[in-house]
DRENVEX-879227 format. One record per residue (C-alpha): residue number from 1; residue in one letter; x negated, y negated, z. Coordinates in steps of 0.001 Angstrom, whole numbers, m for minus. Example, Ala and Ser with C-alpha at 12.3 -4.5 7.8 and 13.67 -1.06 7.14 Angstrom:
// residues 2
+-----+--------+---------+---------+---------+
| num | residu |      xx |      yy |      zz |
+-----+--------+---------+---------+---------+
|   1 |      a |  m12300 |    4500 |    7800 |
|   2 |      s |  m13670 |    1060 |    7140 |
+-----+--------+---------+---------+---------+
END
This chain:
// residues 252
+-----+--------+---------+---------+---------+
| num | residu |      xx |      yy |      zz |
+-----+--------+---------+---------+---------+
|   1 |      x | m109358 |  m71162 |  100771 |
|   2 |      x | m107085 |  m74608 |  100384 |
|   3 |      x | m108499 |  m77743 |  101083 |
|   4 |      x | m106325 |  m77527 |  104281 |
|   5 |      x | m109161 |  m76002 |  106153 |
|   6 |      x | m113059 |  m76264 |  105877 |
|   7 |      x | m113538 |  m73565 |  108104 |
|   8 |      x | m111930 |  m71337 |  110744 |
|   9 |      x | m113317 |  m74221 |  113872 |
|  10 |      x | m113655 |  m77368 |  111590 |
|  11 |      x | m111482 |  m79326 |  108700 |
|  12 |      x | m111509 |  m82804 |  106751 |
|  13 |      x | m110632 |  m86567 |  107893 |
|  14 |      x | m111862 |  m88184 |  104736 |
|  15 |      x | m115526 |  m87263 |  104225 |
|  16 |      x | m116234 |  m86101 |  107861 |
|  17 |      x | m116044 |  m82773 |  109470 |
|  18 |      x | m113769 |  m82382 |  112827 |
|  19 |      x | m112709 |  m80013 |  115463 |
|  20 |      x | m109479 |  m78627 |  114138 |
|  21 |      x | m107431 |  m79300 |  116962 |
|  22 |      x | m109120 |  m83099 |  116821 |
|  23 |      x | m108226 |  m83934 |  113156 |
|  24 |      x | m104638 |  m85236 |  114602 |
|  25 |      x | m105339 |  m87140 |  116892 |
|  26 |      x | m107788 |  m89167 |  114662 |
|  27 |      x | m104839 |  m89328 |  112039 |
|  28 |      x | m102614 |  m90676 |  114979 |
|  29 |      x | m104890 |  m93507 |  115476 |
|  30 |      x | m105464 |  m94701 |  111987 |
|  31 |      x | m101889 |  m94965 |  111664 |
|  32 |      x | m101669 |  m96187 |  115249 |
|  33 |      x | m103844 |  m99189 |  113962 |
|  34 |      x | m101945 |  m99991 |  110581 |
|  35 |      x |  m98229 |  m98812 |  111627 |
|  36 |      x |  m97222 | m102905 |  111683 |
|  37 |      x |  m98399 | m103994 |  108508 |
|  38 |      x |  m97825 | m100486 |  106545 |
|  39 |      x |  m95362 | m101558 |  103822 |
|  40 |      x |  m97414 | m104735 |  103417 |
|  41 |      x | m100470 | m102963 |  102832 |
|  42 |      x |  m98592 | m100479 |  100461 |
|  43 |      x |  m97329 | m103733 |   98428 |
|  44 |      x | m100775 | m104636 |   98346 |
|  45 |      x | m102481 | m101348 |   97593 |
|  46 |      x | m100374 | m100394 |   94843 |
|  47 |      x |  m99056 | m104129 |   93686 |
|  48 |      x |  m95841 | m102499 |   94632 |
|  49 |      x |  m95824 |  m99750 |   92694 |
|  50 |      x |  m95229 |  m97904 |   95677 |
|  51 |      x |  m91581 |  m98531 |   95558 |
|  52 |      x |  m91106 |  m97161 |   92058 |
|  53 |      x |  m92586 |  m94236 |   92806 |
|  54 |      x |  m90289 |  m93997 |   95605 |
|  55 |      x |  m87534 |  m94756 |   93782 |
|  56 |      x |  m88612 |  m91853 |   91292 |
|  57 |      x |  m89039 |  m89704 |   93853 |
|  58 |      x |  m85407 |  m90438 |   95660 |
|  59 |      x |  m83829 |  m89860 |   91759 |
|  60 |      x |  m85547 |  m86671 |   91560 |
|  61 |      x |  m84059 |  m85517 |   95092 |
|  62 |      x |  m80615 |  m86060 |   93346 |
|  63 |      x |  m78615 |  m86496 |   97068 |
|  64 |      x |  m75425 |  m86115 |   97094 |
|  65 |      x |  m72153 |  m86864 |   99425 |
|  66 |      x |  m72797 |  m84414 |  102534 |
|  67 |      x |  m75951 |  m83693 |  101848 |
|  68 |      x |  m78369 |  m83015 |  104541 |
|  69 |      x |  m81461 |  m84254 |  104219 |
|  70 |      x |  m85323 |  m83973 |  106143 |
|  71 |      x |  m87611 |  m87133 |  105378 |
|  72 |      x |  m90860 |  m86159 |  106796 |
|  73 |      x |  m93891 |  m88022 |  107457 |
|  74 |      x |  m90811 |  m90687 |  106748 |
|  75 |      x |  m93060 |  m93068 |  108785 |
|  76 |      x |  m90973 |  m96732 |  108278 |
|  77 |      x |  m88336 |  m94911 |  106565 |
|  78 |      x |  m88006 |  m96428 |  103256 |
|  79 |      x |  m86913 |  m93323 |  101800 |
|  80 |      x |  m84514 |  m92446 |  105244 |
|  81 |      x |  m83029 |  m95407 |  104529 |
|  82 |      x |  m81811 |  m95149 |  100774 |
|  83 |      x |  m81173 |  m91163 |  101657 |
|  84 |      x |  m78407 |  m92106 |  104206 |
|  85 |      x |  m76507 |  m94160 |  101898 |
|  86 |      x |  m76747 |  m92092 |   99503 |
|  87 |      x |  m75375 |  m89168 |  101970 |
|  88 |      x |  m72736 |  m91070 |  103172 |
|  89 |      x |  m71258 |  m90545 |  106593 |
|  90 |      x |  m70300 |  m86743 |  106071 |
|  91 |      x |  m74254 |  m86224 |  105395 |
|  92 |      x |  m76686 |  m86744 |  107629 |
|  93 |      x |  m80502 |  m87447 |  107430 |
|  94 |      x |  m83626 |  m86988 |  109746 |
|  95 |      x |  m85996 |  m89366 |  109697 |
|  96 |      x |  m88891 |  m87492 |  111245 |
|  97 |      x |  m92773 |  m88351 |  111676 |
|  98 |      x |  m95224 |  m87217 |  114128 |
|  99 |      x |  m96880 |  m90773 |  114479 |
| 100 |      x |  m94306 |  m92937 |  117538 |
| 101 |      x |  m95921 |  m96222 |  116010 |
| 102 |      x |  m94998 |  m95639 |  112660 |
| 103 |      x |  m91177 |  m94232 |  113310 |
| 104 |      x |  m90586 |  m97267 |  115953 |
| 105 |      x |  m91206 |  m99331 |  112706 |
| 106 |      x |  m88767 |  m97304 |  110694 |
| 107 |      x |  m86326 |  m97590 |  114077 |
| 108 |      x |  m86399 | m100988 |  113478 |
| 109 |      x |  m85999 | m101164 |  109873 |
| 110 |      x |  m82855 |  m98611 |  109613 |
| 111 |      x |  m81305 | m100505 |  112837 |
| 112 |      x |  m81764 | m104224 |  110774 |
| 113 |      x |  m79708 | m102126 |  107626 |
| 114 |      x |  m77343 | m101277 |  109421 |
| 115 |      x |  m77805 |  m97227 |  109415 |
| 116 |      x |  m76702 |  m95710 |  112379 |
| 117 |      x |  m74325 |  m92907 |  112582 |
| 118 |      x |  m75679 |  m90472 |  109663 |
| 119 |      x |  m79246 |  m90658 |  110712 |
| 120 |      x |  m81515 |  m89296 |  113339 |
| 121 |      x |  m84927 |  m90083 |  114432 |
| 122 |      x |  m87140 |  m87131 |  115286 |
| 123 |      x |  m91253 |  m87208 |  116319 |
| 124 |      x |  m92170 |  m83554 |  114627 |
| 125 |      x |  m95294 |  m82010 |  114042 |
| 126 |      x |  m94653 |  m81004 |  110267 |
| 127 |      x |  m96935 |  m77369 |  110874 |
| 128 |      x |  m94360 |  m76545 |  112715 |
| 129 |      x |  m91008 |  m77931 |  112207 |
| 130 |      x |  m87853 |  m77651 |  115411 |
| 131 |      x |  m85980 |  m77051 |  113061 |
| 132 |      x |  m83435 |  m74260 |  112426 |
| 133 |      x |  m83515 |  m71973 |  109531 |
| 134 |      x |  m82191 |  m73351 |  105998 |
| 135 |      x |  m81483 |  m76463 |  107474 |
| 136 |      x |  m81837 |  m79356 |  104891 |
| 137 |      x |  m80569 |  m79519 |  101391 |
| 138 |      x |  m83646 |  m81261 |  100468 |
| 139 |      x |  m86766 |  m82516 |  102069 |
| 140 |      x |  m89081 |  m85102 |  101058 |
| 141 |      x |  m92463 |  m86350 |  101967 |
| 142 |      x |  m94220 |  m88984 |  100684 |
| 143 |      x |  m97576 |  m89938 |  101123 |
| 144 |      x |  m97819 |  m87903 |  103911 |
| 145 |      x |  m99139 |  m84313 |  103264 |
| 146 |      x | m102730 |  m85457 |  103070 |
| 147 |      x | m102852 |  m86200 |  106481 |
| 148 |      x | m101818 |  m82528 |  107583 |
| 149 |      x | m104500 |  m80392 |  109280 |
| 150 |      x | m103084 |  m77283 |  108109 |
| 151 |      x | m101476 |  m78118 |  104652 |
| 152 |      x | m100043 |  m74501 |  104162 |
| 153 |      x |  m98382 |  m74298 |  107416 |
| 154 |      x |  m96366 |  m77364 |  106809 |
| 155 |      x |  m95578 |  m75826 |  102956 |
| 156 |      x |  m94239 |  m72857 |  104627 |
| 157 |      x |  m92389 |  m74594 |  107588 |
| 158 |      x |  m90704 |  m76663 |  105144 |
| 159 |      x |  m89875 |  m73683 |  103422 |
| 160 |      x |  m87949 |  m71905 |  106001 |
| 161 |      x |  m85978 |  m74680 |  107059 |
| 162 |      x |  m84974 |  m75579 |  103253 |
| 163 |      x |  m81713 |  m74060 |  102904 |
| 164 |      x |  m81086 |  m71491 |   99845 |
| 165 |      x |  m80193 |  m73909 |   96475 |
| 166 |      x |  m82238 |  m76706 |   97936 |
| 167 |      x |  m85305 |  m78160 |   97016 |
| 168 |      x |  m88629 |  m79909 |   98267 |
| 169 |      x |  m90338 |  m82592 |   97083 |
| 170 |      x |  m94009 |  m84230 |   97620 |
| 171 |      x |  m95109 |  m87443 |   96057 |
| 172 |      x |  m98955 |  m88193 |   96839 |
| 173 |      x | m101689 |  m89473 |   95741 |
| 174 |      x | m103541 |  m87534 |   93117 |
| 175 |      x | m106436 |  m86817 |   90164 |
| 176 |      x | m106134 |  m89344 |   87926 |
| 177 |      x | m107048 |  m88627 |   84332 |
| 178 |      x | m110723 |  m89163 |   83137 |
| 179 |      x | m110249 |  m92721 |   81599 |
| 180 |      x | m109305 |  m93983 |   84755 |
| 181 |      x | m111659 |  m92724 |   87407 |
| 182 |      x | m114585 |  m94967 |   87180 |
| 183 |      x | m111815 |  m97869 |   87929 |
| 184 |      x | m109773 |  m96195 |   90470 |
| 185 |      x | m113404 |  m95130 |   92508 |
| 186 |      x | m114401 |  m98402 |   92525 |
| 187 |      x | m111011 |  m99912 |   93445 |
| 188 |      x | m110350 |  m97025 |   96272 |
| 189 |      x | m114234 |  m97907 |   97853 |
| 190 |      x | m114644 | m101065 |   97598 |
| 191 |      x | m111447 | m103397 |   96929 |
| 192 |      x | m109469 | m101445 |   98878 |
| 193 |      x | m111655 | m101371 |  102615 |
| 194 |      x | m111613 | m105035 |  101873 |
| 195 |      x | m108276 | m105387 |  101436 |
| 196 |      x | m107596 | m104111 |  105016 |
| 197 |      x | m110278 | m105783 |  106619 |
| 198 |      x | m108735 | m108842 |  105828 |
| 199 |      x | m104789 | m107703 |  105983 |
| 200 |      x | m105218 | m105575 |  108705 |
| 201 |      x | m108218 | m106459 |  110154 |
| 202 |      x | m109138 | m102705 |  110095 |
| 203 |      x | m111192 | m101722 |  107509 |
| 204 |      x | m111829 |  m98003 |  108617 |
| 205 |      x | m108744 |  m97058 |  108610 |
| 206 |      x | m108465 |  m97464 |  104982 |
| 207 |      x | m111627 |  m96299 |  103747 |
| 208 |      x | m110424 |  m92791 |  105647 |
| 209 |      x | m107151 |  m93224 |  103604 |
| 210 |      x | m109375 |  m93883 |  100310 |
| 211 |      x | m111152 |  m90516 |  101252 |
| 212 |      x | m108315 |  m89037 |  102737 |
| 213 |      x | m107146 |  m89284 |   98543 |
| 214 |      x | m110225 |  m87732 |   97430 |
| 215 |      x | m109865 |  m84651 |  100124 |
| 216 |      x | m106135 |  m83851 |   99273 |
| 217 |      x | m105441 |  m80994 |   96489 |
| 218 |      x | m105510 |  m81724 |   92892 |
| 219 |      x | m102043 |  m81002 |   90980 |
| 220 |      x | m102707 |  m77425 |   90226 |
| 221 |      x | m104094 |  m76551 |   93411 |
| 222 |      x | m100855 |  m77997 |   95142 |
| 223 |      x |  m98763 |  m76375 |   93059 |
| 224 |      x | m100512 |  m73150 |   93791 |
| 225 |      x | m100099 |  m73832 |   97611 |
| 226 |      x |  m96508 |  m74443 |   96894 |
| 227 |      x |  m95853 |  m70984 |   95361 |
| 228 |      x |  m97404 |  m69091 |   97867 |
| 229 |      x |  m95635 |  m70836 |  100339 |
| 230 |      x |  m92603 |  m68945 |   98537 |
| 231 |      x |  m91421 |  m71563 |   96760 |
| 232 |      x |  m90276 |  m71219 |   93213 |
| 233 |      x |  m89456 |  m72821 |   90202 |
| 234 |      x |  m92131 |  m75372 |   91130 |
| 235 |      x |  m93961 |  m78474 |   88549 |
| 236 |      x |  m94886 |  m81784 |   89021 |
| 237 |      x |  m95247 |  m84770 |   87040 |
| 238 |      x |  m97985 |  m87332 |   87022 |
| 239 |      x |  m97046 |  m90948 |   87776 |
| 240 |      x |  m99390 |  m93687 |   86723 |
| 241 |      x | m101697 |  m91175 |   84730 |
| 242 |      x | m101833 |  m89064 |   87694 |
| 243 |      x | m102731 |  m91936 |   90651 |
| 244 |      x |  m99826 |  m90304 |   91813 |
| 245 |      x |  m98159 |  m86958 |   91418 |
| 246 |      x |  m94545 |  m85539 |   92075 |
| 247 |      x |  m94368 |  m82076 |   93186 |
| 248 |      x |  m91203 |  m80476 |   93008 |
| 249 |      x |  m89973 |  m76862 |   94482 |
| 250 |      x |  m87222 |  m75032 |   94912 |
| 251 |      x |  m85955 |  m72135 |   97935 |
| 252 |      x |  m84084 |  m70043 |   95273 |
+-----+--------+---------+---------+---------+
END
């Protein structure tokens, strides 16, 4: 069994056990509570960091002209955002989330830029994507699968609507390696609770994303999840001795 399920009735949010059919709605209101000051808190988290692993992550995808592409769990749509320029006005790109909070910030954010006509804003569940078969040329999520009740239904939704030649991509957080742990433990616990009791004014929320970390595959297990979702070709690399991992897959 994945970590996507504890058992057939209950699953994770961070340490605690839920209802199944409860773990989203507790998910909606963590990011309910944080969806204004999100990117600040991400600066702040990661001393920006964030945004080069973003940046990786967007090089990886390799976009091109006419390219369509699925950002999900795209939240304020940092990614969305450098996608449709990079797709140009004959691509087009979806900017889809299933929190409303957190895509009215992205709204917002692609509407200030400028990005209009190449881009659509959709509220999806990502377990089961509205979304036509082979689709999207690539898809992306970042920072988002964690927060998925059932981790291998989203793999395989994204799989289906991943069109033949195309290719996924899922930067999280990770396992770091051994030298780093006792430091990144006591940063994710303490420092970082803090952080968004006095950013935020919310520390909860946070320490669930701290444990929300801890919950989430390791690197091999992901990758496992990926192949059986029928994915193939499939590796990841670790950012920031392995804070942070890549996953990359293809739909042959």
């Amino acid at each position: 069994m994945s970590k996507s399920d504890t058992s057939a009735e209950s699953t994770h949010f961070g340490y605690k056990n839920v209802p199944v059919d409860e773990k989203a709605g507790h998910v909606r209101g963590v990011f309910d509570s944080v969806a204004t000051r999100y990117d600040i808190m991400n600066d702040l988290m990661s001393a920006g960091m964030h945004r080069l692993w973003k940046r990786h992550t967007i090089d990886q995808a390799a976009a091109r002209p006419g390219h369509t592409i699925l950002d999900l769990a795209g939240g304020t749509g940092d990614l969305a955002l450098k996608f449709a320029r990079q797709v140009g006005p004959k691509g087009h790109v979806v900017l889809a989330d299933i929190n409303a909070a957190m895509l009215e910030q992205g709204r917002q954010r692609l509407v200030d830029a400028g990005i209009a006509g190449n881009l659509t804003i959709a509220q999806v569940d990502a377990e089961k994507l509205p979304f036509d078969d082979s689709s999207f040329d690539r898809i992306a999520i970042a920072f988002g699968l964690r927060n998925v009740t059932d981790k291998d239904a989203a793999l395989r939704s994204m799989y289906r609507v991943l069109k033949p030649g195309g290719r996924a991509l899922i930067l999280e957080f990770s396992r770091p390696v051994k030298a780093l742990k006792p430091a990144y433990d006591l940063y994710s616990f303490k420092v970082l609770p803090l952080i968004g009791k006095i950013v935020a004014n919310d520390e909860d929320s946070y320490q669930y994303l701290a444990e929300s970390i801890r919950m989430h595959p390791d690197q091999d297990e992901l990758l496992a999840m990926m192949q059986d979702a029928g994915f193939e070709r499939c590796r990841f690399q670790n950012l920031a001795g392995g804070i942070v991992a890549l996953h990359i897959g293809y739909r042959i």
